[in-house]
Backbone atoms as SQL, in Angstrom:
CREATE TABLE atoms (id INTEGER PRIMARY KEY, chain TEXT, resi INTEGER, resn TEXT, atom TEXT, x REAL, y REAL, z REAL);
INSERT INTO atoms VALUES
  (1, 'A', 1, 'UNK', 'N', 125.779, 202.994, 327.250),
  (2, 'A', 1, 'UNK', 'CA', 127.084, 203.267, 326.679),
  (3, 'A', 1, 'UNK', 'C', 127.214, 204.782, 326.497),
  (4, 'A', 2, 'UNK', 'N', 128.472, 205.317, 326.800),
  (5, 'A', 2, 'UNK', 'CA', 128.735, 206.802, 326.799),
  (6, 'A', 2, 'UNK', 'C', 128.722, 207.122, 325.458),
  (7, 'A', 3, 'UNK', 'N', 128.798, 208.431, 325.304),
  (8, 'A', 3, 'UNK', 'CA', 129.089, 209.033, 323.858),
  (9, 'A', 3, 'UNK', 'C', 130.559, 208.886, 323.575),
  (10, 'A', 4, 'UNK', 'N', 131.712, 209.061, 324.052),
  (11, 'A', 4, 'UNK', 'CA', 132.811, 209.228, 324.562),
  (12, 'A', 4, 'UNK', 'C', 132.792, 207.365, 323.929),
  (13, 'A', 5, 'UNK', 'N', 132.420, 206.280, 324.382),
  (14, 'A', 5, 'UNK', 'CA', 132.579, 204.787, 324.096),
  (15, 'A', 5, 'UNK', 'C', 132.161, 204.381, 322.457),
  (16, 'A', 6, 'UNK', 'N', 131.054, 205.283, 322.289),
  (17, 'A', 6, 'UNK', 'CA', 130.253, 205.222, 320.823),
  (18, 'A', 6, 'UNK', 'C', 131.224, 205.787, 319.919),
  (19, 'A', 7, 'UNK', 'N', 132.157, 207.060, 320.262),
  (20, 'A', 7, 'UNK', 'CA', 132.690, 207.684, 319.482),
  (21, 'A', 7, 'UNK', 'C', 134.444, 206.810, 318.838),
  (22, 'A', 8, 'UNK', 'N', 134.212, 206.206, 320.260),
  (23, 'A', 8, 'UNK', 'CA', 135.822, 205.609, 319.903),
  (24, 'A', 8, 'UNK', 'C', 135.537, 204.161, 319.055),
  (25, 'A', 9, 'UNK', 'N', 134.257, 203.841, 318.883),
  (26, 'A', 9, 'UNK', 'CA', 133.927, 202.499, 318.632),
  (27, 'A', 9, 'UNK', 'C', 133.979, 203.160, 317.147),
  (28, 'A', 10, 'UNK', 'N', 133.103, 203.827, 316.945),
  (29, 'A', 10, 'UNK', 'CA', 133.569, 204.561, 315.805),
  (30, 'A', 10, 'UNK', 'C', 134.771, 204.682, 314.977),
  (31, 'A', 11, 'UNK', 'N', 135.465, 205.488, 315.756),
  (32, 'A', 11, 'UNK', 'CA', 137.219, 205.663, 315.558),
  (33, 'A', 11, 'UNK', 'C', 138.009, 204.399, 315.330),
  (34, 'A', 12, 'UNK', 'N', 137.952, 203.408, 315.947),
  (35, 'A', 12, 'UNK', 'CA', 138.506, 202.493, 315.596),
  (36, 'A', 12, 'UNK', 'C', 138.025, 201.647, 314.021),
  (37, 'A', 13, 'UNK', 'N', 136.701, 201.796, 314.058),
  (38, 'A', 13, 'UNK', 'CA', 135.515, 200.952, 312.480),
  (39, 'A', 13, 'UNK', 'C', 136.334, 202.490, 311.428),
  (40, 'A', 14, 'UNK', 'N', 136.779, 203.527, 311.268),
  (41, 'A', 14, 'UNK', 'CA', 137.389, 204.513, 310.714),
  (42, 'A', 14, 'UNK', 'C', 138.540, 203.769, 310.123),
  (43, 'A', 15, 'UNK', 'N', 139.750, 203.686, 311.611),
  (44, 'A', 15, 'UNK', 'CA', 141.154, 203.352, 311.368),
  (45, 'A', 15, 'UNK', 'C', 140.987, 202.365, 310.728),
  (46, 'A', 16, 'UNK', 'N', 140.075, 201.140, 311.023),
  (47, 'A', 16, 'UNK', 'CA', 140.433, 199.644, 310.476),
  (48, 'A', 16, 'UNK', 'C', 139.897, 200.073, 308.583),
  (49, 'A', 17, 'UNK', 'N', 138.783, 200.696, 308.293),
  (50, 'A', 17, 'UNK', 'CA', 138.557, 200.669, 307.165),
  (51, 'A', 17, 'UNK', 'C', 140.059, 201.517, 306.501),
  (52, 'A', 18, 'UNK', 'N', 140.035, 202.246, 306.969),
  (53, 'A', 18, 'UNK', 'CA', 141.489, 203.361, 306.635),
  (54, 'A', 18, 'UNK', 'C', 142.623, 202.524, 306.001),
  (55, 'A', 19, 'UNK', 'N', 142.768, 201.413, 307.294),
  (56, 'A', 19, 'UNK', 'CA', 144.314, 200.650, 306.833),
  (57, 'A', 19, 'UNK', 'C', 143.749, 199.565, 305.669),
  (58, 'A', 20, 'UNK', 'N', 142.382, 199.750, 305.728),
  (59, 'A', 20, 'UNK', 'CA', 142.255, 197.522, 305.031),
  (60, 'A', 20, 'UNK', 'C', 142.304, 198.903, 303.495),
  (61, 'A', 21, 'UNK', 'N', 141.373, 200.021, 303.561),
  (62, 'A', 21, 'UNK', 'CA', 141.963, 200.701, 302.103),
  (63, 'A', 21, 'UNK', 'C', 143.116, 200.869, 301.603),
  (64, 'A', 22, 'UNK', 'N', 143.788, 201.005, 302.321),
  (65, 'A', 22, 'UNK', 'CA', 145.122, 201.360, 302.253),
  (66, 'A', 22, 'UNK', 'C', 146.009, 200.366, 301.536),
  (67, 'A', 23, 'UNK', 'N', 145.783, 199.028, 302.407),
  (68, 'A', 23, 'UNK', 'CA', 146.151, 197.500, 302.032),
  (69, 'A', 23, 'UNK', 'C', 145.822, 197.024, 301.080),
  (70, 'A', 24, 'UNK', 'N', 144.423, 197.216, 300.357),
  (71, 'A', 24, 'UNK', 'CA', 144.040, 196.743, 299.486),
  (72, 'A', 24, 'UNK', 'C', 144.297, 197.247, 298.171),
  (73, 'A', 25, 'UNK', 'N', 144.747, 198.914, 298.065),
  (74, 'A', 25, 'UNK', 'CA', 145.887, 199.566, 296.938),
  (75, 'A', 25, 'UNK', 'C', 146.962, 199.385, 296.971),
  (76, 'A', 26, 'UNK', 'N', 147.827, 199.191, 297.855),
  (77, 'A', 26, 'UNK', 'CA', 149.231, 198.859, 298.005),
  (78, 'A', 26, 'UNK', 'C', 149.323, 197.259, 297.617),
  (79, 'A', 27, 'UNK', 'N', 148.260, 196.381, 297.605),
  (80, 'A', 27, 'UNK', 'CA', 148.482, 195.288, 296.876),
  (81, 'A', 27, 'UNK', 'C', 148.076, 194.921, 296.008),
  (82, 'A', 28, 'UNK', 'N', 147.363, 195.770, 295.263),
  (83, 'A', 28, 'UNK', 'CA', 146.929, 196.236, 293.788),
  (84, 'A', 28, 'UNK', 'C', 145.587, 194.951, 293.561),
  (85, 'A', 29, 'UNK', 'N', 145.206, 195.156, 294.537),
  (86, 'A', 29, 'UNK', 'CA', 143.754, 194.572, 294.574),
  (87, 'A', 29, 'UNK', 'C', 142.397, 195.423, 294.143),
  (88, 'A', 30, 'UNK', 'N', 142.854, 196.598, 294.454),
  (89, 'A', 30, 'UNK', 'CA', 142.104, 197.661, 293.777),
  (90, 'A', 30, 'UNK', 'C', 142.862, 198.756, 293.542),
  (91, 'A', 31, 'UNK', 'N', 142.190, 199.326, 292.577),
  (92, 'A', 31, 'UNK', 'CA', 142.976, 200.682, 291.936),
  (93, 'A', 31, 'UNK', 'C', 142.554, 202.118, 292.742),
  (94, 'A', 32, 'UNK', 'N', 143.550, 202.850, 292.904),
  (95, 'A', 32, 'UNK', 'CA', 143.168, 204.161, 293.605),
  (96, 'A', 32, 'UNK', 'C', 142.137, 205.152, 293.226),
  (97, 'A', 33, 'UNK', 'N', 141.756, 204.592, 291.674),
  (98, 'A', 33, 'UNK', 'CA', 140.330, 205.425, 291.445),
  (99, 'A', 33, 'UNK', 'C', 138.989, 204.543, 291.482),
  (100, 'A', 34, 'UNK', 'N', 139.518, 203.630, 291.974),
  (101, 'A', 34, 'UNK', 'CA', 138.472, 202.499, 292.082),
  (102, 'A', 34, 'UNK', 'C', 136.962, 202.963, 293.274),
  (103, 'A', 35, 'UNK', 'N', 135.935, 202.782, 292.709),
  (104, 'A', 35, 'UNK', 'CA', 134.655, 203.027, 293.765),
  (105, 'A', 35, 'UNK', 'C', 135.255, 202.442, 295.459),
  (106, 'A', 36, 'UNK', 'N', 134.971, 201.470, 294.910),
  (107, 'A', 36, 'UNK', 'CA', 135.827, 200.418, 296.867),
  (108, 'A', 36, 'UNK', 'C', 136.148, 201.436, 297.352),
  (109, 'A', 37, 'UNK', 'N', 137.443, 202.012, 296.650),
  (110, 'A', 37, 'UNK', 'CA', 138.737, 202.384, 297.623),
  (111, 'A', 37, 'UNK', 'C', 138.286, 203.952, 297.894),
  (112, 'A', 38, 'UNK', 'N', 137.436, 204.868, 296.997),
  (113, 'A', 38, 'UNK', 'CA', 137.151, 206.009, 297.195),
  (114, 'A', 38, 'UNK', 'C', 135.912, 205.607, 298.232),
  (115, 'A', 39, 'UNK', 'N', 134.837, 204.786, 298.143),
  (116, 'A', 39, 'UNK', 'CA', 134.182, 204.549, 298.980),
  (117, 'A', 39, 'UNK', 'C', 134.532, 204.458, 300.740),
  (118, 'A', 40, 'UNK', 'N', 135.399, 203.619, 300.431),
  (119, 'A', 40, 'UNK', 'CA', 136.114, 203.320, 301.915),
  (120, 'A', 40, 'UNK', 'C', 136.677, 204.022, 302.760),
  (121, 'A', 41, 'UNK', 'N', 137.421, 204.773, 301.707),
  (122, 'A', 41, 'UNK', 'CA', 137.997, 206.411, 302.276),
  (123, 'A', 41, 'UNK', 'C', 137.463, 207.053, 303.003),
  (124, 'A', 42, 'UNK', 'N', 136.373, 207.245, 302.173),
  (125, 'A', 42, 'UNK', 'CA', 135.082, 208.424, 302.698),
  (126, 'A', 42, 'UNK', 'C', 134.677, 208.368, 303.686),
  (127, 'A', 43, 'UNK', 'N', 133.825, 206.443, 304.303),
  (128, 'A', 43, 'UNK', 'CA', 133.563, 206.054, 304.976),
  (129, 'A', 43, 'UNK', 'C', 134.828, 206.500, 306.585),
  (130, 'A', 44, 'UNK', 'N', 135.929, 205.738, 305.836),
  (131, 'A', 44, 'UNK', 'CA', 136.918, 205.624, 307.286),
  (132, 'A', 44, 'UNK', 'C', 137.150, 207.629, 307.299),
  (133, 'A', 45, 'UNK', 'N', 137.196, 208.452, 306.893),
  (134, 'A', 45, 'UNK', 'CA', 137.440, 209.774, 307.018),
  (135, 'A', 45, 'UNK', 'C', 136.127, 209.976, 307.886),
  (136, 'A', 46, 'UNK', 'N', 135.043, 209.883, 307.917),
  (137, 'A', 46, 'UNK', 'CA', 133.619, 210.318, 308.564),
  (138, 'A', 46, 'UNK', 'C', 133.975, 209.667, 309.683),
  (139, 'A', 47, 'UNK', 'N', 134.079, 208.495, 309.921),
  (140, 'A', 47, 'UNK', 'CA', 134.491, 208.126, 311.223),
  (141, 'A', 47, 'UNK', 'C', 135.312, 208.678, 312.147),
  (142, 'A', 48, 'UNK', 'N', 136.589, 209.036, 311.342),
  (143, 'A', 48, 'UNK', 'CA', 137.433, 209.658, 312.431),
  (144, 'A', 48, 'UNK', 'C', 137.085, 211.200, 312.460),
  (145, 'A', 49, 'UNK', 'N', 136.278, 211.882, 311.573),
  (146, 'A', 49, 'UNK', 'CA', 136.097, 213.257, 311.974),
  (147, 'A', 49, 'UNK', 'C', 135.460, 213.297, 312.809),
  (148, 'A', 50, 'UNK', 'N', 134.488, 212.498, 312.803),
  (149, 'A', 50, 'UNK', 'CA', 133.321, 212.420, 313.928),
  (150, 'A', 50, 'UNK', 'C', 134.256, 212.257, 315.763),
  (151, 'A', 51, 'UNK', 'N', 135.256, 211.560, 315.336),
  (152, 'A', 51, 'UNK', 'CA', 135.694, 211.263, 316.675),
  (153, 'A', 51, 'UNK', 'C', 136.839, 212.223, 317.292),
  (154, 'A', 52, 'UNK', 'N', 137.419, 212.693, 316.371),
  (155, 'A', 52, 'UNK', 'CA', 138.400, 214.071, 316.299),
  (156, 'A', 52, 'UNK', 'C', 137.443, 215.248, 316.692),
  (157, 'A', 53, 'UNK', 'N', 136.179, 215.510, 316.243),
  (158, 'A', 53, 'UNK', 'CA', 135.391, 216.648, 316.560),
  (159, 'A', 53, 'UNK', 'C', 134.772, 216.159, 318.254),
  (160, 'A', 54, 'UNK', 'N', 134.776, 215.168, 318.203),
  (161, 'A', 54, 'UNK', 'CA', 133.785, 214.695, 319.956),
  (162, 'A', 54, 'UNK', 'C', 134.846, 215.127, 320.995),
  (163, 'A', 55, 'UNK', 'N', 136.158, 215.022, 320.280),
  (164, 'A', 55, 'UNK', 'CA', 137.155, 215.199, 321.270),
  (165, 'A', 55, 'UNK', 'C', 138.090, 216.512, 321.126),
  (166, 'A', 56, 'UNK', 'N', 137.391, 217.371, 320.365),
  (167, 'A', 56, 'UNK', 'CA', 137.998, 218.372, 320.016),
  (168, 'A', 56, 'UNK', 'C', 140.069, 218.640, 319.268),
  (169, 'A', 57, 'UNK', 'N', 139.889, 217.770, 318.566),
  (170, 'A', 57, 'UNK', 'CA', 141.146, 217.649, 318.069),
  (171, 'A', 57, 'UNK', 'C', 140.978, 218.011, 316.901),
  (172, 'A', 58, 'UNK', 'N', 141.104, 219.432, 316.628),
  (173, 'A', 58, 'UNK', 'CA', 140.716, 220.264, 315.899),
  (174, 'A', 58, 'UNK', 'C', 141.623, 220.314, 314.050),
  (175, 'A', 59, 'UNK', 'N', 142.653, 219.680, 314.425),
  (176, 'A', 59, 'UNK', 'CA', 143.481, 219.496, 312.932),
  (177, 'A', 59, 'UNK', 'C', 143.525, 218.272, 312.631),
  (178, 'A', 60, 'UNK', 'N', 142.924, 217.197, 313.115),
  (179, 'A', 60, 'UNK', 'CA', 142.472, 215.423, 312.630),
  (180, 'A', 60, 'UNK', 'C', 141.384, 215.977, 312.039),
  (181, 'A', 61, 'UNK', 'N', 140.580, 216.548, 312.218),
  (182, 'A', 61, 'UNK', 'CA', 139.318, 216.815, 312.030),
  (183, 'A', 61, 'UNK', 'C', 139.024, 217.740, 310.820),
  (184, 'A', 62, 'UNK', 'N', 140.205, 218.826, 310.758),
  (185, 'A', 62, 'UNK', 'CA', 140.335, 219.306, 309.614),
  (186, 'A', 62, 'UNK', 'C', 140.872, 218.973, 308.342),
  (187, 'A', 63, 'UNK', 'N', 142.013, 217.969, 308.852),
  (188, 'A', 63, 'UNK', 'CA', 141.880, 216.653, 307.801),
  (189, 'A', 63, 'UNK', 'C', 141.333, 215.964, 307.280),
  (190, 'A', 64, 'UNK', 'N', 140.510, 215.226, 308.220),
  (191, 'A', 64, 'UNK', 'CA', 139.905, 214.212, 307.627),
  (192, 'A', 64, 'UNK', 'C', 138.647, 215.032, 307.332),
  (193, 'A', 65, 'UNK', 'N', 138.093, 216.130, 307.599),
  (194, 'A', 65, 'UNK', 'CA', 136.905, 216.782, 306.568),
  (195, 'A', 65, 'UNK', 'C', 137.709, 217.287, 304.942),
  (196, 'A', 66, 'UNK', 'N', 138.891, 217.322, 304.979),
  (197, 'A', 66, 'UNK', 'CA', 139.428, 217.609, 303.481),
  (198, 'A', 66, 'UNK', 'C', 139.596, 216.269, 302.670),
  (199, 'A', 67, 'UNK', 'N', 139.437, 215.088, 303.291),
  (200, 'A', 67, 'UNK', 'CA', 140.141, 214.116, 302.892),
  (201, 'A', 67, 'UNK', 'C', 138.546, 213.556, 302.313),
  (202, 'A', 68, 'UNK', 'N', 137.703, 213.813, 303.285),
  (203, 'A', 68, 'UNK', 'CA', 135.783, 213.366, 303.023),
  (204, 'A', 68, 'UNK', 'C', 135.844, 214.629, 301.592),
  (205, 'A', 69, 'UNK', 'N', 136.027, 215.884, 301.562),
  (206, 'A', 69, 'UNK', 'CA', 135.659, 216.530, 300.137),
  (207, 'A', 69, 'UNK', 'C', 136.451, 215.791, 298.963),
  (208, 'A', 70, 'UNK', 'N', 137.895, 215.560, 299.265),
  (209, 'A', 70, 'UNK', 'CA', 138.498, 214.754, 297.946),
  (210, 'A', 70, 'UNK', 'C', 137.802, 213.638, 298.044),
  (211, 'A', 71, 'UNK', 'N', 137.514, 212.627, 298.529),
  (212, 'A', 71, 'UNK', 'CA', 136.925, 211.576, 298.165),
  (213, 'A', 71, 'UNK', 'C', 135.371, 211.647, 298.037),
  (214, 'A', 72, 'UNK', 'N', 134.874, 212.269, 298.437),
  (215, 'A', 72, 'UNK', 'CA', 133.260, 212.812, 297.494),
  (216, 'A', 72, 'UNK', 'C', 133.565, 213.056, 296.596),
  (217, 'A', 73, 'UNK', 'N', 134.474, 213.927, 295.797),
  (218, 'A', 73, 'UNK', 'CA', 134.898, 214.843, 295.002),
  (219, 'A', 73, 'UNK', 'C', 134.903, 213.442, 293.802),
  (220, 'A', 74, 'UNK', 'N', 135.918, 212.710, 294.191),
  (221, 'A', 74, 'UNK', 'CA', 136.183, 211.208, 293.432),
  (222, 'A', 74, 'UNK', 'C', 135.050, 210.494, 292.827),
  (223, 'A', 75, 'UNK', 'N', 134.365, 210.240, 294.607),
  (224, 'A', 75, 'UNK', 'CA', 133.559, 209.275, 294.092),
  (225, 'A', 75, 'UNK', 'C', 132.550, 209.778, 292.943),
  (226, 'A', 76, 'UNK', 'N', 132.128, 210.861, 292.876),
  (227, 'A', 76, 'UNK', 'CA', 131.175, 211.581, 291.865),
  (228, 'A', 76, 'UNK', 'C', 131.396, 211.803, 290.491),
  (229, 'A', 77, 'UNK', 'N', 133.488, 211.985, 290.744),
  (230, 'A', 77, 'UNK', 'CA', 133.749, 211.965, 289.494),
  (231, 'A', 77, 'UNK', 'C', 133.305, 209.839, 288.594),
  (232, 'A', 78, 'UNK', 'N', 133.643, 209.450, 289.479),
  (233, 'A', 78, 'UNK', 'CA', 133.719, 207.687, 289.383),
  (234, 'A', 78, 'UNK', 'C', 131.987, 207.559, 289.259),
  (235, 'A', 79, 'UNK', 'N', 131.274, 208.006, 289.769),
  (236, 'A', 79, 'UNK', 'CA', 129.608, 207.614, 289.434),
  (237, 'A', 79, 'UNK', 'C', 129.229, 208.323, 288.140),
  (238, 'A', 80, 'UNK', 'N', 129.835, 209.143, 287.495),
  (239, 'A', 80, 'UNK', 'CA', 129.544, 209.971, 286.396),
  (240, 'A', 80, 'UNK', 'C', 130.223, 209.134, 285.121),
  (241, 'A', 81, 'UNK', 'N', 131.191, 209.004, 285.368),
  (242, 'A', 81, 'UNK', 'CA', 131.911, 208.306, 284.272),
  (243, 'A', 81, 'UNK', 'C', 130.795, 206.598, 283.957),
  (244, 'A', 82, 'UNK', 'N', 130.752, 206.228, 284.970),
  (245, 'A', 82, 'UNK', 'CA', 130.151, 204.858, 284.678),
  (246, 'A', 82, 'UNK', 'C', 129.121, 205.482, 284.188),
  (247, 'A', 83, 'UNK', 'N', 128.372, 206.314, 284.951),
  (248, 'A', 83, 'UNK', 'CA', 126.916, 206.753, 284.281),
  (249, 'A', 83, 'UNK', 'C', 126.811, 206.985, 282.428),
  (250, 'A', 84, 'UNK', 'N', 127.680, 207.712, 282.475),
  (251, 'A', 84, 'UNK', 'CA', 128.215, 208.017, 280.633),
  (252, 'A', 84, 'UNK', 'C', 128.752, 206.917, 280.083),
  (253, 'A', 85, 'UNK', 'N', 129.398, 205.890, 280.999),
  (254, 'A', 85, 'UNK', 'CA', 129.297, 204.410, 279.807),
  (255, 'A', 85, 'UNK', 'C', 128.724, 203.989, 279.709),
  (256, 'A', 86, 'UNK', 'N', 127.521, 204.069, 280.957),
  (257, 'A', 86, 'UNK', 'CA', 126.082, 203.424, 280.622),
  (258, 'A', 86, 'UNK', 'C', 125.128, 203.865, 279.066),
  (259, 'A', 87, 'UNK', 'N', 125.141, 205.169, 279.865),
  (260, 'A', 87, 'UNK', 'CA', 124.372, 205.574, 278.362),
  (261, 'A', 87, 'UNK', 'C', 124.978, 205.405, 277.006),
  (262, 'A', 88, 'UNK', 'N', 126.157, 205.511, 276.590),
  (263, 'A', 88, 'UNK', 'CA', 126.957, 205.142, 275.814),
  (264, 'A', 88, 'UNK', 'C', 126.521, 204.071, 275.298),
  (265, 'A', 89, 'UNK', 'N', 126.580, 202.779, 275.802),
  (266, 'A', 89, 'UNK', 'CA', 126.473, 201.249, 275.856),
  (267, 'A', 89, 'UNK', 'C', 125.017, 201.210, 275.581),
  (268, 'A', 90, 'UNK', 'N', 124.005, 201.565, 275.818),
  (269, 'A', 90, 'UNK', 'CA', 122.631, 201.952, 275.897),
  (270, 'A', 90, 'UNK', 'C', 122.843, 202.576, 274.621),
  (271, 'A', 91, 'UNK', 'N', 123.220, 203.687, 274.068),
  (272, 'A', 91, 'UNK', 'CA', 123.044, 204.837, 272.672),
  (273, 'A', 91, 'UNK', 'C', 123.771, 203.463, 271.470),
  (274, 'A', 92, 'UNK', 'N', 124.765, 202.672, 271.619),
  (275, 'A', 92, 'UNK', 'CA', 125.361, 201.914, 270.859),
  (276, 'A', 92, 'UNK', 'C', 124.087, 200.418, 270.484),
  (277, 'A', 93, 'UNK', 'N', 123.912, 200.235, 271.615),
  (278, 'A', 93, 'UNK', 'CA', 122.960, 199.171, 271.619),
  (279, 'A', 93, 'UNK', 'C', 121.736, 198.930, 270.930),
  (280, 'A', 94, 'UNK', 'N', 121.434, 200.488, 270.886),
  (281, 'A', 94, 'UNK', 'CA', 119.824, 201.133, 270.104),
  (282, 'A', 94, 'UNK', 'C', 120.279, 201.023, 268.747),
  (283, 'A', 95, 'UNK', 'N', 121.427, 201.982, 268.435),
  (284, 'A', 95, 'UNK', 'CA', 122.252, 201.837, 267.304),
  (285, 'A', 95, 'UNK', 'C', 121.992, 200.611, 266.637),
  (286, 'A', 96, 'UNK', 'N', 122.613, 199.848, 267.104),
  (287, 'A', 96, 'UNK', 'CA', 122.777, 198.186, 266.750),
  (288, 'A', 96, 'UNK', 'C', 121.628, 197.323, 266.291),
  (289, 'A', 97, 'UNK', 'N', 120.348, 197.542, 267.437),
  (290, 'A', 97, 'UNK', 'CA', 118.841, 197.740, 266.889),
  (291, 'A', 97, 'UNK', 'C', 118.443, 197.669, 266.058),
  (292, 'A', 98, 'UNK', 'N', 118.671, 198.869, 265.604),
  (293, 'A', 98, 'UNK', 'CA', 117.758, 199.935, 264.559),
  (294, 'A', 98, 'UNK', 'C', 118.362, 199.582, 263.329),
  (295, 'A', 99, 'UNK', 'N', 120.205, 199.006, 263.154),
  (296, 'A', 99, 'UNK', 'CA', 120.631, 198.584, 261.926),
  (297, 'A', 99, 'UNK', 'C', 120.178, 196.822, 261.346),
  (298, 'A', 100, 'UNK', 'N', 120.045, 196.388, 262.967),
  (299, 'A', 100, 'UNK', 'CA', 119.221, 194.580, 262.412),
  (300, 'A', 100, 'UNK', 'C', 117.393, 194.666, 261.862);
């Protein structure tokens, strides 16, 4: 299989995650700050940069590498927050402990 066949196989596993994200906020199945949907993003953005750069389409590519920093950007903000309710939930719990 060509690189050129790998890349579009790619491109297409991109678009389809792209639209089912897309679909799945517009029907409020998940929320736009939701892990999924920042996850999915990320995912379908790497795909198509990868396939925008194989083919030299130089402003898909500069997109979708801005679109991969906002949704890193997200998802980190979204792994931090849970992380701090963890500990939270954990600091309350000890709390709770230590008063029985």
């Amino acid at each position: 299989m060509s690189l050129i066949a790998i890349t579009t196989v790619f491109g297409w596993v991109g678009a389809v995650a792209g639209i089912l994200a897309y679909g799945m906020v517009s029907r409020g199945r998940w929320g736009a700050g939701s892990f999924a949907f920042q996850l999915t993003n990320l995912c379908a953005a790497t795909a198509m940069l990868l396939v925008a750069a194989v083919n030299g389409v130089w402003p898909s590519a500069a997109a979708n590498f801005a679109w991969i920093a906002i949704g890193t950007h997200s998802t980190v903000v979204i792994w931090r927050k849970r992380a701090a309710a963890r500990a939270q939930a954990r600091t309350s719990q000890a709390a709770l402990d230590l008063a029985a």
